[in-house]
MDAnalysis code that builds the backbone (N, CA, C; Angstrom):
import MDAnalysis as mda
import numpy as np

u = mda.Universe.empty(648, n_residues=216, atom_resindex=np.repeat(np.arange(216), 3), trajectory=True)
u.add_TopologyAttr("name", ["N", "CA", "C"] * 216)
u.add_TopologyAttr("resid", np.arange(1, 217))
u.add_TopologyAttr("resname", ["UNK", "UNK", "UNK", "UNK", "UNK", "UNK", "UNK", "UNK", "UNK", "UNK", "UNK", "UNK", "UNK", "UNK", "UNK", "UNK", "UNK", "UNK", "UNK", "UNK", "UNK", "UNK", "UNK", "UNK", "UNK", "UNK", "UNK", "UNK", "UNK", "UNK", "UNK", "UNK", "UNK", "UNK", "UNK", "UNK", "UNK", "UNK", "UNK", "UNK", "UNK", "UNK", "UNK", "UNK", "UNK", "UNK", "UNK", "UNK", "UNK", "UNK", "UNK", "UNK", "UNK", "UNK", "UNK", "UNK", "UNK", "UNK", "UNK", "UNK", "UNK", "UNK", "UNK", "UNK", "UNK", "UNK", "UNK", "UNK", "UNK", "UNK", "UNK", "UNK", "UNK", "UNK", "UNK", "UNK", "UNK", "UNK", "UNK", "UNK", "UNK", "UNK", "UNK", "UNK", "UNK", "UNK", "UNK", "UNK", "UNK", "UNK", "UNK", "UNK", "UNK", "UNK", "UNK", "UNK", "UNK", "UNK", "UNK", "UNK", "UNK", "UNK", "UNK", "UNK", "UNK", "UNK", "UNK", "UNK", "UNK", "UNK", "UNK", "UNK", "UNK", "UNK", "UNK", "UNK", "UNK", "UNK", "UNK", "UNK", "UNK", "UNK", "UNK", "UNK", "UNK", "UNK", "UNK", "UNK", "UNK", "UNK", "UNK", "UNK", "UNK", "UNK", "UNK", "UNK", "UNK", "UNK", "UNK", "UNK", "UNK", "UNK", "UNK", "UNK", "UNK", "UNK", "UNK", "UNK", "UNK", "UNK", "UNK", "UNK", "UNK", "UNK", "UNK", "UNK", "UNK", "UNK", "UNK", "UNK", "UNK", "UNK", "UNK", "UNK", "UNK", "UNK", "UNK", "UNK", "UNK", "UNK", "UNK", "UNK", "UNK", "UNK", "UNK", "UNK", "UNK", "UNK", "UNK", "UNK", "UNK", "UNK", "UNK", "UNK", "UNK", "UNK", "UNK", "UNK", "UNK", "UNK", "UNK", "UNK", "UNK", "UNK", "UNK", "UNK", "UNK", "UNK", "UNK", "UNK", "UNK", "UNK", "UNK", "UNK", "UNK", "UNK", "UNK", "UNK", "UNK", "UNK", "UNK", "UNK", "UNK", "UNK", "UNK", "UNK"])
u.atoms.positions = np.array([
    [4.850, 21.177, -32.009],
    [5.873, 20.993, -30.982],
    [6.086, 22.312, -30.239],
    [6.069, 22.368, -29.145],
    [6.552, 23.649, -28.490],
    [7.437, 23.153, -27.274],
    [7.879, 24.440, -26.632],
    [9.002, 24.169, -25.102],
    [8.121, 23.212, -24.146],
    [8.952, 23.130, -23.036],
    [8.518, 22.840, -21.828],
    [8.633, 24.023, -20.994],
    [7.183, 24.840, -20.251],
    [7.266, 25.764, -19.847],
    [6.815, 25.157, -18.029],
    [6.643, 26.567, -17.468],
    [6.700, 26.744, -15.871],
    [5.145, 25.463, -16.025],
    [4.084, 26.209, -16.940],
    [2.654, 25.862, -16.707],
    [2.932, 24.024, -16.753],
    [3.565, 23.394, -17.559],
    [3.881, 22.014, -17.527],
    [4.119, 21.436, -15.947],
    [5.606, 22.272, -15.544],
    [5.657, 21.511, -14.463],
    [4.744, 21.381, -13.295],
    [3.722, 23.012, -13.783],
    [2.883, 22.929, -12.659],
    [2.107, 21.691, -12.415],
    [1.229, 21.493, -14.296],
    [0.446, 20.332, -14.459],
    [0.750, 18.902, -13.538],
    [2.471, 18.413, -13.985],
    [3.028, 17.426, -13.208],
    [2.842, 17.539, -11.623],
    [2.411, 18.763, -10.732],
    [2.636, 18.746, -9.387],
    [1.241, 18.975, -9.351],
    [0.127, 19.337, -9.993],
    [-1.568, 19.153, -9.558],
    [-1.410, 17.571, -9.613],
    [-0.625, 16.902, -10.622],
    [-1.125, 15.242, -11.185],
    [-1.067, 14.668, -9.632],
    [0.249, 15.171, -8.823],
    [0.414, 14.651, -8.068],
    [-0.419, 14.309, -6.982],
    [-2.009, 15.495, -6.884],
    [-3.180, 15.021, -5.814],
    [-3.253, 13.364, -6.270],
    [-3.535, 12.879, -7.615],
    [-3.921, 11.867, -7.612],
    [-2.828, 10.770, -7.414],
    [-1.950, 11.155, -7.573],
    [-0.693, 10.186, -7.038],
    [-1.352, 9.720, -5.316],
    [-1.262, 10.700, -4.305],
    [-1.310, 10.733, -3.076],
    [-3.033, 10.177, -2.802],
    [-3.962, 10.978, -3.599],
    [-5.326, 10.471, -3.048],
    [-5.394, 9.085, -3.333],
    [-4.726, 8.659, -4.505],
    [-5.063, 6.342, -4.681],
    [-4.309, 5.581, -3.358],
    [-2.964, 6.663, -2.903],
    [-2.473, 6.095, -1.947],
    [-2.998, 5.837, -0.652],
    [-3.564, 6.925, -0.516],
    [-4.440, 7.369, 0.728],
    [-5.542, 6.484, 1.197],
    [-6.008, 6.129, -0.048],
    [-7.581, 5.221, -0.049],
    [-7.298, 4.356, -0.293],
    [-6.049, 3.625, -0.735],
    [-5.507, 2.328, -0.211],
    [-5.085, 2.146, 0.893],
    [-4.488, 3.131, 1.496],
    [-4.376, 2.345, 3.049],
    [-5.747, 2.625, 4.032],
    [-6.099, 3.834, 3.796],
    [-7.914, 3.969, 3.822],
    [-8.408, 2.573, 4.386],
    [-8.819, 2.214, 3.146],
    [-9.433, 0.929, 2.939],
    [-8.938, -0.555, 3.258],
    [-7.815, -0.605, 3.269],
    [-6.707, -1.610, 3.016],
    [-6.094, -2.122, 4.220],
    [-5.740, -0.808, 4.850],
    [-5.478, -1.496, 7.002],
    [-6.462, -2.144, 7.571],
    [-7.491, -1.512, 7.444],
    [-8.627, -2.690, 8.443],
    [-8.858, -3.407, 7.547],
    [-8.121, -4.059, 6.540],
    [-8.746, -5.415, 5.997],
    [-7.212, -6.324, 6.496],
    [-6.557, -5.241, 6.078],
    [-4.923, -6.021, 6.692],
    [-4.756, -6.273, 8.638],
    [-5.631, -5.584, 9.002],
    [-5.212, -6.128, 10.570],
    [-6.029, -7.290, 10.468],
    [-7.394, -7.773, 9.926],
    [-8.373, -8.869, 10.143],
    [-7.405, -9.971, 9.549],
    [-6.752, -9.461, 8.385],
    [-5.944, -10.646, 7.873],
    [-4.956, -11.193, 8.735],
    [-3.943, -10.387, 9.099],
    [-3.208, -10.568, 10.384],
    [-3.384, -11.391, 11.504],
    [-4.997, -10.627, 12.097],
    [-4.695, -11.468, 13.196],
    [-5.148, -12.943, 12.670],
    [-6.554, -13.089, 11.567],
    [-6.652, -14.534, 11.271],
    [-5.327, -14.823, 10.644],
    [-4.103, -14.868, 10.379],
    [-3.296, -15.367, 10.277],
    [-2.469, -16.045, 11.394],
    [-2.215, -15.213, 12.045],
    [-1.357, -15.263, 13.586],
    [-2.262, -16.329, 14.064],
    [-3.781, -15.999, 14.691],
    [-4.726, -16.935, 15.134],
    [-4.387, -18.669, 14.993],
    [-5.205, -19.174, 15.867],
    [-4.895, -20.712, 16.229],
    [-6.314, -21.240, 15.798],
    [-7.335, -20.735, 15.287],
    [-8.316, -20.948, 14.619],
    [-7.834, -21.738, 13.424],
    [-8.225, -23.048, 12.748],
    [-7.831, -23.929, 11.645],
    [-7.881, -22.239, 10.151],
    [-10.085, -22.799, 10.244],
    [-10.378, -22.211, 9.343],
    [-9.990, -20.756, 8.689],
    [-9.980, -19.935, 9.412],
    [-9.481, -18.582, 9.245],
    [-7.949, -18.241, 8.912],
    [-7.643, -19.031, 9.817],
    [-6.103, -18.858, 9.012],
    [-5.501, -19.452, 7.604],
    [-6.320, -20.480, 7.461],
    [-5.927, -21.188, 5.920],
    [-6.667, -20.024, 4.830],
    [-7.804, -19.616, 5.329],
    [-8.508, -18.735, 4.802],
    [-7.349, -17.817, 4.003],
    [-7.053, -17.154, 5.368],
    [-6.424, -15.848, 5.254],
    [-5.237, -15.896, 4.546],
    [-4.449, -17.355, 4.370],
    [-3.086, -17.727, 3.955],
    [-3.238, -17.754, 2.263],
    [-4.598, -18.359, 2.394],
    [-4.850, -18.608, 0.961],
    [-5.074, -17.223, -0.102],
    [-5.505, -16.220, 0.314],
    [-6.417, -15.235, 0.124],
    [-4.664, -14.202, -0.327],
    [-4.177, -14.296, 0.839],
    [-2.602, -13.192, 0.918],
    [-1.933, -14.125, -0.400],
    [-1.283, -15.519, -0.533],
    [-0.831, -16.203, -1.236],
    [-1.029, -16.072, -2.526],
    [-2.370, -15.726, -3.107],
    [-3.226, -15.465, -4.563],
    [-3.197, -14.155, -4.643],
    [-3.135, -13.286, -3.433],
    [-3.124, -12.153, -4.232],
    [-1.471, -11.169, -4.194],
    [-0.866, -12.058, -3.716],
    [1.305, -11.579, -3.713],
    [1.215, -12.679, -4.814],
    [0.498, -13.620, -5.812],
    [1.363, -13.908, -6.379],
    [0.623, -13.779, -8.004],
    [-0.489, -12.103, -7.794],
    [-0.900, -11.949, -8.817],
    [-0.010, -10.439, -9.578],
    [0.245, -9.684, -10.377],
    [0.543, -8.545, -10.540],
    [-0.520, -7.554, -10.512],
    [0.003, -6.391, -9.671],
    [-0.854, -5.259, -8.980],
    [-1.721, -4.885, -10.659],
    [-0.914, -4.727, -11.660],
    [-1.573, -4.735, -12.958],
    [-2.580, -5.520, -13.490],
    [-2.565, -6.628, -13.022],
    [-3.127, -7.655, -13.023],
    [-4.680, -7.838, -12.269],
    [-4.679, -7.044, -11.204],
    [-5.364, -7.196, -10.141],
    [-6.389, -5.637, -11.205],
    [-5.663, -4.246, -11.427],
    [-6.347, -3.309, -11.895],
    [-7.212, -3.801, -13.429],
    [-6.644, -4.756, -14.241],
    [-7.186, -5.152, -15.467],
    [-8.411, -5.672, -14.929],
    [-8.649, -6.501, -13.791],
    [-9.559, -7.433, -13.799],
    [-10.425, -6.369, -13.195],
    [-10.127, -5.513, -12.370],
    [-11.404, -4.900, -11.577],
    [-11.791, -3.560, -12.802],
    [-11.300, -3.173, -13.773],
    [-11.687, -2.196, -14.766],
    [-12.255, -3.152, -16.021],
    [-11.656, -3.987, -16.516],
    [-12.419, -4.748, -17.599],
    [-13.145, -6.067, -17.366],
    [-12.798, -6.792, -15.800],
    [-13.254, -7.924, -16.059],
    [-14.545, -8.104, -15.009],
    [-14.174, -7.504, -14.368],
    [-15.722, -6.981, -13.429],
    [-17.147, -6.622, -14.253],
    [-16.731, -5.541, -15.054],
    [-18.148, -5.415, -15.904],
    [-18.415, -5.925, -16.872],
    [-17.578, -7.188, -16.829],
    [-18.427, -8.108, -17.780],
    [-18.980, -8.826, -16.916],
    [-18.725, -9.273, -15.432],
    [-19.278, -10.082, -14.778],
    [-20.685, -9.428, -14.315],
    [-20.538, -8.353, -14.014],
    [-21.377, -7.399, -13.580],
    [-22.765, -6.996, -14.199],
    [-22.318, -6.754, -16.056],
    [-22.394, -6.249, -16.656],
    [-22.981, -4.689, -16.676],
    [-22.253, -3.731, -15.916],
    [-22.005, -2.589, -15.515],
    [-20.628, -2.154, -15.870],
    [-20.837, -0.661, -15.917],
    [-18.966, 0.327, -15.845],
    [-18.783, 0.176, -14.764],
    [-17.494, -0.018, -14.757],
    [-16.795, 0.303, -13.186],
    [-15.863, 1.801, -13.463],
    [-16.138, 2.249, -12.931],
    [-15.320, 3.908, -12.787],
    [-13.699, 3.596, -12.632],
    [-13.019, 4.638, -13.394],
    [-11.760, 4.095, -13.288],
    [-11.187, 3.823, -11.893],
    [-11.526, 5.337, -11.072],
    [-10.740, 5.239, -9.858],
    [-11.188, 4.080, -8.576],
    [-12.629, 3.683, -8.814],
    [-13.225, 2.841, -8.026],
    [-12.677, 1.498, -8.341],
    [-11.795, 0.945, -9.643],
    [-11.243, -0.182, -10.027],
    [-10.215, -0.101, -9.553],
    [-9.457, 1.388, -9.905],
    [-8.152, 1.264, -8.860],
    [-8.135, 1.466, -7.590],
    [-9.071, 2.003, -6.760],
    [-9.390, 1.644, -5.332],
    [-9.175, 0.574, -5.103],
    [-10.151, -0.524, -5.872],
    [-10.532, -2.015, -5.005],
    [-9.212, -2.414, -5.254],
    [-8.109, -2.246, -6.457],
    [-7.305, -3.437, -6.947],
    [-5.937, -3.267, -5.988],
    [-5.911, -1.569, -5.575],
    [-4.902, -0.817, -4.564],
    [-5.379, -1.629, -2.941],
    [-6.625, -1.697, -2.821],
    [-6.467, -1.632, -1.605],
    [-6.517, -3.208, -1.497],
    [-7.091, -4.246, -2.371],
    [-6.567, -5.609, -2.247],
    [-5.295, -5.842, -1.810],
    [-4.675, -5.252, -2.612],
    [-2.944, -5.172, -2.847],
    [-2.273, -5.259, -1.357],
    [-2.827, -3.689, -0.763],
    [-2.279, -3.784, 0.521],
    [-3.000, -4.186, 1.250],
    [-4.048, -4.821, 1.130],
    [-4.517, -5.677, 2.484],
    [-3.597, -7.081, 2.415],
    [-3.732, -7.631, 1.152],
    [-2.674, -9.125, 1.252],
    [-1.035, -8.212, 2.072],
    [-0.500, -7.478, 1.611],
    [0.881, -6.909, 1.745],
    [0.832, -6.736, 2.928],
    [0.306, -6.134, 3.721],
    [0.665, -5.347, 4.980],
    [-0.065, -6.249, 5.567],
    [-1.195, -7.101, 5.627],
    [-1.397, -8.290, 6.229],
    [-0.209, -9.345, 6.651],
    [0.166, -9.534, 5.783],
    [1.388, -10.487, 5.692],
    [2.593, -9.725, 6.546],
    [2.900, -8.353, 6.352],
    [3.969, -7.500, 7.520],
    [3.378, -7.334, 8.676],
    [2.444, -7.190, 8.765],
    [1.624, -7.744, 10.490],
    [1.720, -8.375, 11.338],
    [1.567, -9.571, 10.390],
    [1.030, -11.075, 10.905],
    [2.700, -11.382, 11.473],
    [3.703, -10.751, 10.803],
    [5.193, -10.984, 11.386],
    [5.215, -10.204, 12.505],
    [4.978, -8.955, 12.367],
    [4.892, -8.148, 14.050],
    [3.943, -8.669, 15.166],
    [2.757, -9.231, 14.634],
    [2.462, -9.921, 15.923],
    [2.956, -11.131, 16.353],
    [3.713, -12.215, 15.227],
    [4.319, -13.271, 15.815],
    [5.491, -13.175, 16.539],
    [5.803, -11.610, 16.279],
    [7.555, -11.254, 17.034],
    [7.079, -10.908, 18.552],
    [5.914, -10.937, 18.979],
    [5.677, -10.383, 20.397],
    [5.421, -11.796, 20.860],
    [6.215, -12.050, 22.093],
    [6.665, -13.309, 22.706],
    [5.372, -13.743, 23.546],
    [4.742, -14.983, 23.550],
    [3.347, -15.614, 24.172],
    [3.805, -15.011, 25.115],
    [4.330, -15.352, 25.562],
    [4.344, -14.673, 27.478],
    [3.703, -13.643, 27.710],
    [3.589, -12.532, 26.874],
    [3.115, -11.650, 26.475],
    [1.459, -11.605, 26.818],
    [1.393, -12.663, 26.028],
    [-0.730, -12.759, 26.084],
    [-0.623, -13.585, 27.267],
    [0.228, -14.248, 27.852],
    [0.400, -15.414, 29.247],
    [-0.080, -13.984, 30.291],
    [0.482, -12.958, 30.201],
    [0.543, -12.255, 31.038],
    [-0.627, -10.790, 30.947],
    [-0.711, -10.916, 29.957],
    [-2.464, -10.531, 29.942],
    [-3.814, -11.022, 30.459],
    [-3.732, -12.525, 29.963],
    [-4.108, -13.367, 30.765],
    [-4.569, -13.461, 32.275],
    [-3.528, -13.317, 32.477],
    [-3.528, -13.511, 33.993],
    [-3.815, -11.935, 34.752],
    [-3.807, -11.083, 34.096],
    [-4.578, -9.863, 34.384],
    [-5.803, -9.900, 34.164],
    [-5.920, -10.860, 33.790],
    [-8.060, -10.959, 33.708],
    [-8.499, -10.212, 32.452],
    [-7.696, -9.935, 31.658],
    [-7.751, -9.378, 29.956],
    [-8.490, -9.781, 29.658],
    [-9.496, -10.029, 28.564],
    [-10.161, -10.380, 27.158],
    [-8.802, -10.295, 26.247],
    [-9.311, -11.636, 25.032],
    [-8.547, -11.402, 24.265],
    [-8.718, -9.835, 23.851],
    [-9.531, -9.342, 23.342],
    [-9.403, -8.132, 22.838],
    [-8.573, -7.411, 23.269],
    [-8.389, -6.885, 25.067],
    [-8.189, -6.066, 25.897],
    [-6.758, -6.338, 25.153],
    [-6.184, -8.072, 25.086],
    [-4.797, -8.318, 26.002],
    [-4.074, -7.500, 24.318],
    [-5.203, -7.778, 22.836],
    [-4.451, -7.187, 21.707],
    [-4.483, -5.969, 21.505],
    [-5.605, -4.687, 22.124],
    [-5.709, -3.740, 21.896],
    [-4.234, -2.570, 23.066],
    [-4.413, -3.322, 24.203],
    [-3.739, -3.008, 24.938],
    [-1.944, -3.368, 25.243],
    [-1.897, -4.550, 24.874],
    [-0.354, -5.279, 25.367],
    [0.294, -5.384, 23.422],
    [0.009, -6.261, 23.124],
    [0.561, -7.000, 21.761],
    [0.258, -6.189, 20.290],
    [-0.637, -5.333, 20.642],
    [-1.314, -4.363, 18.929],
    [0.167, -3.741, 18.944],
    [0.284, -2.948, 20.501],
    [1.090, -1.668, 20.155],
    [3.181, -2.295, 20.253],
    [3.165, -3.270, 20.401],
    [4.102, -3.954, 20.271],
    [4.530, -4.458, 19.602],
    [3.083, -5.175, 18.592],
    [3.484, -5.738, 17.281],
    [3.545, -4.145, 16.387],
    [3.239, -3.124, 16.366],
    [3.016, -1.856, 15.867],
    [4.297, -1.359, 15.365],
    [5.272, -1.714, 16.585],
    [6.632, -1.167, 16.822],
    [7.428, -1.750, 15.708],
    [7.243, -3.408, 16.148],
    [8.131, -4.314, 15.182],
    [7.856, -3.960, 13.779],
    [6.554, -3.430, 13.128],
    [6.055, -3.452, 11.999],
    [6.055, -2.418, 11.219],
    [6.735, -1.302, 11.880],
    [6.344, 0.209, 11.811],
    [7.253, 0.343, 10.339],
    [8.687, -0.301, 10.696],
    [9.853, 0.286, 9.443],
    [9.410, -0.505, 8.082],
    [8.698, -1.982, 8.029],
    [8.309, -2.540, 7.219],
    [6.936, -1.756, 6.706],
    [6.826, -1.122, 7.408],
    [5.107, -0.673, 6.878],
    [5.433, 0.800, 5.970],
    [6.486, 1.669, 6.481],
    [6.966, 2.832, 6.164],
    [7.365, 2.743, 4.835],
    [8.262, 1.138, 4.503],
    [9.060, 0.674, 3.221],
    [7.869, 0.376, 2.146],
    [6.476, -0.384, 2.496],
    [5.419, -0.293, 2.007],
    [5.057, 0.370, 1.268],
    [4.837, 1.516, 2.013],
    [4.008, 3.199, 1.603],
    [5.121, 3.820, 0.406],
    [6.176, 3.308, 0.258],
    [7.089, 3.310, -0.646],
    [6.850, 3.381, -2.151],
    [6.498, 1.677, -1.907],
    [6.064, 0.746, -2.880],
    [4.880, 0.721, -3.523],
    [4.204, 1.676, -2.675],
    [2.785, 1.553, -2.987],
    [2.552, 3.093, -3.537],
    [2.944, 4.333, -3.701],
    [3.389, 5.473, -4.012],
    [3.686, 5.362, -5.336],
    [5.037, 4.469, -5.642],
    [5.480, 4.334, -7.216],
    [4.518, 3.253, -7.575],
    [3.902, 2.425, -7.146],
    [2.743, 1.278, -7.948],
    [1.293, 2.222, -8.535],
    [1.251, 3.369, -7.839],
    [0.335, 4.438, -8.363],
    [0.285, 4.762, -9.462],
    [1.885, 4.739, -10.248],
    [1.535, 5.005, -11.790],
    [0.909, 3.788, -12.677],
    [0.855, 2.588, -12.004],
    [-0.229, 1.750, -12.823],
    [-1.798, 2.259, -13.277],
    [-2.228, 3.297, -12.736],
    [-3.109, 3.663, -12.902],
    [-3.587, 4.839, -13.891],
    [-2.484, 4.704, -14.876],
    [-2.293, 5.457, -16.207],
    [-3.077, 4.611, -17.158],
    [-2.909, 3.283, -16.788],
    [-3.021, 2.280, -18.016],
    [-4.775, 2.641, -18.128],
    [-5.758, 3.112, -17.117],
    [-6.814, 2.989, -16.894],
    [-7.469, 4.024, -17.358],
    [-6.630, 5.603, -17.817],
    [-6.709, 6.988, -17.525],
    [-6.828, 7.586, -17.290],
    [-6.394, 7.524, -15.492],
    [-6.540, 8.478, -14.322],
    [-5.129, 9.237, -14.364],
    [-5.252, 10.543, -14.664],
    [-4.300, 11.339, -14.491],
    [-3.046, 11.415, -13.385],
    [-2.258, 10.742, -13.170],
    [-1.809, 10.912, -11.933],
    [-0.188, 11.225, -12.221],
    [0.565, 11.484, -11.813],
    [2.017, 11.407, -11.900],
    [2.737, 11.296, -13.415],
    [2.348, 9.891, -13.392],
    [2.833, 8.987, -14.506],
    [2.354, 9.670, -16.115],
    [1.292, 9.186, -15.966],
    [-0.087, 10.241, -17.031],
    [0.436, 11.405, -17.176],
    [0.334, 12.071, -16.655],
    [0.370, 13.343, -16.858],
    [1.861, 13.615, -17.349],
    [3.019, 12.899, -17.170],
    [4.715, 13.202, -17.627],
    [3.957, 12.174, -18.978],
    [3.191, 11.832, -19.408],
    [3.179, 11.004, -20.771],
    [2.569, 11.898, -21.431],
    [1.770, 12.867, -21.051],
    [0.681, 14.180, -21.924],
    [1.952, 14.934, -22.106],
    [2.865, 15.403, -20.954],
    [3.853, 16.537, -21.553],
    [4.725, 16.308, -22.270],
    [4.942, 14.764, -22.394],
    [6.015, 14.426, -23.193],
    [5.753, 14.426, -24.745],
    [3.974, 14.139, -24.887],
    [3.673, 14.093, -25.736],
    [3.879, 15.425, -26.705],
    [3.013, 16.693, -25.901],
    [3.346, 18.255, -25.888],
    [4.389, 18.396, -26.328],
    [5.397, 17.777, -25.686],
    [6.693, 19.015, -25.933],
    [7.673, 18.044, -26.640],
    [7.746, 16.954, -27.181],
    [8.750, 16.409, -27.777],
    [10.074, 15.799, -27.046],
    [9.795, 16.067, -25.420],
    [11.491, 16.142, -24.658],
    [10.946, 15.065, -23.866],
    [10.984, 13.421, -24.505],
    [10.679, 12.725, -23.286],
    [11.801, 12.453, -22.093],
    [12.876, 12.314, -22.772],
    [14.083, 12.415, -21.310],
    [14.134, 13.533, -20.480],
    [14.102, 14.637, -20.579],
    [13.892, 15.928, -19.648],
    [12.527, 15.423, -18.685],
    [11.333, 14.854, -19.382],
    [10.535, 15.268, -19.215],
    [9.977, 13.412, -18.059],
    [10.624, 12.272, -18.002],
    [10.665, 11.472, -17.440],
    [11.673, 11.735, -16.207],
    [12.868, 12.313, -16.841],
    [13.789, 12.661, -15.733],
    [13.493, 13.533, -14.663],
    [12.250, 14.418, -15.116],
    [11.807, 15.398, -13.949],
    [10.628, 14.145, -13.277],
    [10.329, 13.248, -13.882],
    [8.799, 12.517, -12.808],
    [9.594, 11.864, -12.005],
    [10.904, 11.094, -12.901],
    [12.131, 10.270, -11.951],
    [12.097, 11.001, -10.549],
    [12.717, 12.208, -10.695],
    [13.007, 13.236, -9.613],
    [12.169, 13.478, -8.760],
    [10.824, 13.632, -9.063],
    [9.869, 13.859, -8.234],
    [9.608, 12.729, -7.575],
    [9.294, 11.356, -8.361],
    [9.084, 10.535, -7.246],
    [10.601, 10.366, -6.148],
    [11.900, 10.651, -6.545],
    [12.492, 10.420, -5.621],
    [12.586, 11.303, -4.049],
    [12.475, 12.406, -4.705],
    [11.890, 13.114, -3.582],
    [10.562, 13.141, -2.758],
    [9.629, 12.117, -3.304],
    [8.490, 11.348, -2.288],
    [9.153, 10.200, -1.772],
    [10.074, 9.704, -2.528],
    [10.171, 8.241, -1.853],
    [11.581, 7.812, -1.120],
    [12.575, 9.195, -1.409],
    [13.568, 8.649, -0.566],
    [13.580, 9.233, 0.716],
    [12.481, 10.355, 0.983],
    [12.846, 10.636, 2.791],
    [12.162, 9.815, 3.592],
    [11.018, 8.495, 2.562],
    [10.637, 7.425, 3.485],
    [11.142, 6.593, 3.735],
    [11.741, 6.249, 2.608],
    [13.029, 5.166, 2.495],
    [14.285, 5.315, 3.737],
    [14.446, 6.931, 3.887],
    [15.788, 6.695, 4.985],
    [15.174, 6.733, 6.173],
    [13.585, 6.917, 6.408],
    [12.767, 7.311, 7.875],
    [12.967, 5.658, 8.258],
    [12.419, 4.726, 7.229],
    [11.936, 3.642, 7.126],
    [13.689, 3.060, 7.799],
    [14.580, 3.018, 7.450],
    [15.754, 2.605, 7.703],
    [15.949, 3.179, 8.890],
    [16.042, 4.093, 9.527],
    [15.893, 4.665, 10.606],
    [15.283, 4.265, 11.959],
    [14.274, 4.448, 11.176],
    [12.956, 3.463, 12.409],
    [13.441, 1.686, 12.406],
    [14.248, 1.118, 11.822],
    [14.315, -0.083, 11.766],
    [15.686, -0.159, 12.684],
    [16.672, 1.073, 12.817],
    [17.322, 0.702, 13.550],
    [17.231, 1.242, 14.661],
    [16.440, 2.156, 14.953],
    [16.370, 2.509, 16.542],
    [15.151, 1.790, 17.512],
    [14.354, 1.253, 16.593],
    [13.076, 0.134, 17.367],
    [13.933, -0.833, 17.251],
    [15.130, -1.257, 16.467],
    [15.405, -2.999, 16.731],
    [15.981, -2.949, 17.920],
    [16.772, -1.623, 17.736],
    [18.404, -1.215, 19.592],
    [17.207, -1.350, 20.485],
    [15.590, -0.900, 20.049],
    [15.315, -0.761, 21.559],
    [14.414, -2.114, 22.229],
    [14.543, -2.996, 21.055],
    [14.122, -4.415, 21.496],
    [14.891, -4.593, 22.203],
])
């Protein structure tokens, strides 16, 4: 048994690259699967949208834990290959937020009023033009404080990736706790740290929700 010294807390604030890099490469990876979901959601296409409904539906109503078990143990049995830890929590992170932020999308583009594409339209647009140009950056606006609250959620869902044994945040306050005998000091400082990642998004996120709604 020994103290909790300076070198500990340092450990807890290196853990933290991997806190931020799973986050990173989930939205990385995870936005351009969430705008395709989006718009085949929004879309008037049958197939694609049942697609896409079905796909978001199975995976909000699996647990993010759930999603990391299967891509670390149940993949390489299908496979029959290793899957690397962080490459299991890649795919299972960025599933996650492609169903999630798909689904907060697909609401920001339904909040931008047809008239909208009526009037793209009639500018001689392409669809593309009338979404890249008129309705992306509109639905962008509506979606921005929901997307901010996201990056939240998806920050503290990072310590799932202890269960796998990628060092990150979580991990690493379970090695010092182990070390030093002080698990309340020693949870109460990861408490702390994530709150100080997650509450200046939390009040940005509240923020942005009320000065984009005044300016609807």
């Amino acid at each position: 048994m020994r103290s909790f010294t300076f070198s500990d807390f340092l450990f807890l604030l290196t853990a933290l690259e991997w806190t931020f890099l799973m986050a990173a490469m989930a939205l990385a990876f995870g936005a351009p699967l969430a705008v395709l979901l989006a718009i085949a959601r929004s879309g008037k296409v049958m197939l694609p949208r049942y697609a896409a409904s079905a796909f978001i539906d199975l995976v909000q109503g699996i647990p993010l834990l759930g999603l990391l078990m299967f891509f670390y143990f149940g993949v390489p049995v299908l496979l029959g290959t290793d899957v690397p830890a962080l490459v299991a929590v890649g795919a299972a992170h960025t599933i996650y937020t492609a169903a999630f932020l798909g689904e907060v999308w697909r609401g920001g583009i339904q909040a931008v009023k047809q008239a909208q594409w009526e009037a793209g339209a009639c500018l001689g647009l392409s669809w593309q033009q009338q979404f890249i140009h008129i309705i992306g950056p509109q639905a962008f606006r509506v979606a921005l404080p929901a997307t901010v609250g996201f990056l939240v959620q998806l920050i503290k869902n990072t310590s799932l990736a202890s269960v796998v044994g990628i060092v990150e945040l979580a991990r690493a306050g379970q090695m010092v706790s182990a070390g030093t005998f002080q698990p309340l000091f020693v949870y109460l400082l990861i408490a702390g740290i994530y709150f100080a990642i997650c509450f200046p998004l939390t009040t940005w996120s509240r923020k942005l929700e009320a000065r984009l709604n005044g300016a609807r």
